[in-house]
N, C-alpha and C positions, 0 to 999 in steps of 0.2 A: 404574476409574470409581468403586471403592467411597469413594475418598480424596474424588473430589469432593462425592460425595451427603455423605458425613458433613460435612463443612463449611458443606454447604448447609443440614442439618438443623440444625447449631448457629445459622448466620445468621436461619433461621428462628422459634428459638425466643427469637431478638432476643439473644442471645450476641456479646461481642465475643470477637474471636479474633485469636493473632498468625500468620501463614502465614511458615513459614522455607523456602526454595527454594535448593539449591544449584544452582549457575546457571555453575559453573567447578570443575574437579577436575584436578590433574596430581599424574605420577606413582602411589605408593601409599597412597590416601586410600580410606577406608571408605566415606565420602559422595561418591558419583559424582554428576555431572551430570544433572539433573533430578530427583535425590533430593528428596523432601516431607517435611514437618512441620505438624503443624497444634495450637496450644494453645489451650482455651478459657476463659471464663472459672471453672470449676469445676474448672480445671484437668486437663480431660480430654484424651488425647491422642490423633494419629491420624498415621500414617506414622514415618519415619524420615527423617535426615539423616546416619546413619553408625553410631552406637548408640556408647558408652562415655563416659570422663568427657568428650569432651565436647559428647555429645551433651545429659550430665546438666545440666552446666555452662548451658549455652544454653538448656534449660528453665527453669531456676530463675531465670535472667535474664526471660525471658518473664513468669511465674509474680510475682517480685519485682520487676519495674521496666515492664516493657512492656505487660502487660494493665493497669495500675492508670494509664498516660495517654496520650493522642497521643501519634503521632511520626509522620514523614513515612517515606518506605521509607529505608532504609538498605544499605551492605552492610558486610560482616565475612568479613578472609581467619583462615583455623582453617589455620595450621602445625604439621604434626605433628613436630615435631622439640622433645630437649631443653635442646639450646645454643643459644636466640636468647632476645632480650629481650621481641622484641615478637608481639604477635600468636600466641600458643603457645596449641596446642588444650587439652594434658596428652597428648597420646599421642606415640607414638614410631616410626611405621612410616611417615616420612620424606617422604611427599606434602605435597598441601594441598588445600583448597578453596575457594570461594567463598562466601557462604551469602547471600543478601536476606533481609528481613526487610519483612512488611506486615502493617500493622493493619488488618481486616476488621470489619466492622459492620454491620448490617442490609442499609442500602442497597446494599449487597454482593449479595444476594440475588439479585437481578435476573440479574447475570452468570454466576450461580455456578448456579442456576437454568437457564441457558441452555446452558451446559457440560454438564450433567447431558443433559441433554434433548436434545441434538445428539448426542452422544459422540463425536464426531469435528469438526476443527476445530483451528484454531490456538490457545494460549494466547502472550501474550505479557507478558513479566514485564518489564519498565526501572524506570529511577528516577523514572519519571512517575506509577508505579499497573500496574495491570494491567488487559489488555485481552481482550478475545476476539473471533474471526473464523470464523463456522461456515464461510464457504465460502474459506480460503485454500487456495492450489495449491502451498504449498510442499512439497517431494519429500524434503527431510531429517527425520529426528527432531528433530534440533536447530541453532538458526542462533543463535550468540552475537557480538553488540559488545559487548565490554568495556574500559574507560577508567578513567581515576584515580575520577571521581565521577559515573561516566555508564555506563549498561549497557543493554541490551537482548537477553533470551534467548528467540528465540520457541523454542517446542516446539508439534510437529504430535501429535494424540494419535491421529492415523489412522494412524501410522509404527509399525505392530506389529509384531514379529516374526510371520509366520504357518508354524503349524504343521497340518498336511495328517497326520490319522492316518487310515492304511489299514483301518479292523476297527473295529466298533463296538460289541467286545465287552466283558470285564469289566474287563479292565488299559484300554483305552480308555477305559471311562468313568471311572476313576481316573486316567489320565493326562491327563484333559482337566479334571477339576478343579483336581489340582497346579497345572500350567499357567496355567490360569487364574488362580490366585494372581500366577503373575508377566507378569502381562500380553500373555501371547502372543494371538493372532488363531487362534482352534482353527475348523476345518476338519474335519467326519468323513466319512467316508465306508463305506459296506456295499454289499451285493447283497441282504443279506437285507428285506424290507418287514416293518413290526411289530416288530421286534427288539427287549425291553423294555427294555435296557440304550442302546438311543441314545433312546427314551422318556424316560428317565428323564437324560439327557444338560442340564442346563440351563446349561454352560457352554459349549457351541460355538455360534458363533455361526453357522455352516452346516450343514445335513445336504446330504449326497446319496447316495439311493439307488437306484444304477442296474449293469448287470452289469460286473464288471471290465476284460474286454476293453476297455471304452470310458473307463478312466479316463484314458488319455492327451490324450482331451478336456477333461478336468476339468480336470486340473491343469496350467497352464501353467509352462513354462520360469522358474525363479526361484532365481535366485545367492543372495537372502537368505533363502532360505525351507528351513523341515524337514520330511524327511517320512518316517514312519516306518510300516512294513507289519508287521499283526499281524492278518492277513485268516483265516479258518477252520480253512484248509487247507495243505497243502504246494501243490497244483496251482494256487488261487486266489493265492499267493502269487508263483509263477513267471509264472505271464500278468501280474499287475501289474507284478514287476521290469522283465520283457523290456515292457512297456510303456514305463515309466521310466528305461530304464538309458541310455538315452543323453542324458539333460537335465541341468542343470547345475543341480544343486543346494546348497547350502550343510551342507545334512549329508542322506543318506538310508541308511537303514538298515531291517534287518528283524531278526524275532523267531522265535527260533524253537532248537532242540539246535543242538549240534556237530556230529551225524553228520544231523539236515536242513538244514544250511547247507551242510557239505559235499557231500551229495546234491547239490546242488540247484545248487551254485554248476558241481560239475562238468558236469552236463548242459550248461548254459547256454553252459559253454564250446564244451562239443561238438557245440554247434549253430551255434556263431560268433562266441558274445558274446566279445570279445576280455579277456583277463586283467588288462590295462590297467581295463578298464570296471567290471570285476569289483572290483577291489581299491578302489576308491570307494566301494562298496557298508560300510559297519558291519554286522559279522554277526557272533556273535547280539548282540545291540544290547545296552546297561546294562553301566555301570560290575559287576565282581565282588565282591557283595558276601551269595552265599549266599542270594537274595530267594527267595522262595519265595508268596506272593502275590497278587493282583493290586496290591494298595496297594505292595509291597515291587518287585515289578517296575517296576510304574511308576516309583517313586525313582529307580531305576539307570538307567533311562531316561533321565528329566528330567534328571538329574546329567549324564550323559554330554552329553546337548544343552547346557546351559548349558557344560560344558567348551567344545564345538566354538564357542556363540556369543559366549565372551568371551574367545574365542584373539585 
């Protein structure tokens, strides 16, 4: 949401601005799908579209041609290859993408305003302008028509990824800020009431504090969602699993040694959890990289999840 308030701040201070959206990606292109840009006229900048030359390239066009008049929206494919004639980004890692381009202006405000203010809602980007829909029901992140000189990309910004962290302790409040960076839907959860580290929590957008046993209420069944346990204890951490371990989740894991995961995984077994169930489970969770931490575990963490989410 921070891309949109800043554009809204530039519309306000009666700034024209160019918005570049890429709105199609295949293959290996830097700038994915629903990637943002925003230029103003002091040339300040805000998001990305892929980053290198030619992200530079498409600034300076902005910067020397597009904020200094009209234009109607446009679009431009960036091929990353360096045997074609036409349409070549300067990079070389063999994808492409799409990119729109619109000039924004005060009376922009209004929409851009509303965006803000909603945070959830459709955007819809075509060659007509751009539009917005607080209450659409669409269920994807993104629904694209694409044509020679005609497009339409809606994007749902309710479609977050939600991440469910088990502990609302000091790698939790570090992992829900990273996080938060890349737009996940943070979810906390504790037993403890008062805990100053979910106090001090201002990027999840849920608290719940209630005893573990009953997290299987909280947290519903969900193919696209992460959840990750780094609750107090060894014991607190097994009543959440055996709560958990039978739900379909998109990545779940927990935190914790070698020899308490192995503790902990064997019991479970020898109480019934089946080995099958078990090996679903990431134990001890975070990429290997020596963290020592809360800020450095949390990394390994978020790394590892963006692995499982962009497999």
């Amino acid at each position: 949401m921070g891309f949109w308030l800043k554009i809204n701040e530039w519309l306000s201070d009666n700034q024209k601005v160019v918005l570049l959206v890429v709105i199609d990606s295949q293959g290996s292109s830097p700038g994915r799908q629903g990637f943002k840009m925003a230029v103003n006229e002091k040339h300040e900048l805000t998001g990305s579209i892929g980053g290198g030359i030619m992200e530079h390239k498409l600034i300076e066009l902005c910067k020397e041609d597009l904020l200094k008049r009209d234009f109607d929206p446009f679009i431009k494919k960036q091929i990353h290859q360096a045997n074609i004639s036409q349409d070549k980004s300067g990079m070389i890692c063999s994808g492409e993408q799409t990119i729109a381009f619109y000039e924004l202006g005060p009376p922009d405000q209004q929409l851009f305003g509303e965006i803000v203010e909603w945070s959830r809602g459709t955007v819809c980007f075509s060659d007509q302008g751009l539009h917005f829909d607080s209450g659409s029901s669409q269920t994807s992140r993104f629904d694209l028509r694409l044509e020679a000189k005609s497009w339409m990309l809606k994007e749902n910004l309710a479609h977050l990824p939600i991440l469910h962290i088990i502990g609302g302790g000091h790698v939790g409040l570090a992992l829900s800020r990273l996080a938060h960076e890349l737009s996940f839907e943070i979810k906390i959860y504790d037993d403890r009431k008062d805990l100053n580290t979910v106090e001090q929590n201002k990027w999840a957008h849920s608290v719940h504090v209630s005893d573990y046993s009953q997290i299987g209420d909280l947290i519903p069944n969900g193919t696209g969602d992460f959840v990750v346990l780094m609750s107090f204890g060894y014991q607190t951490d097994k009543i959440i699993l055996g709560n958990l371990i039978d739900r379909d989740f998109k990545y779940l894991g927990m935190m914790g040694s070698k020899e308490k995961v192995k503790k902990l995984f064997k019991e479970m077994i020898q109480e019934g959890i089946s080995k099958e169930q078990m090996a679903r489970v990431r134990a001890p969770i975070g990429i290997p990289i020596s963290s020592k931490t809360p800020q450095e575990i949390a990394i390994s963490i978020l790394a590892e999840i963006i692995q499982v989410k962009n497999q």
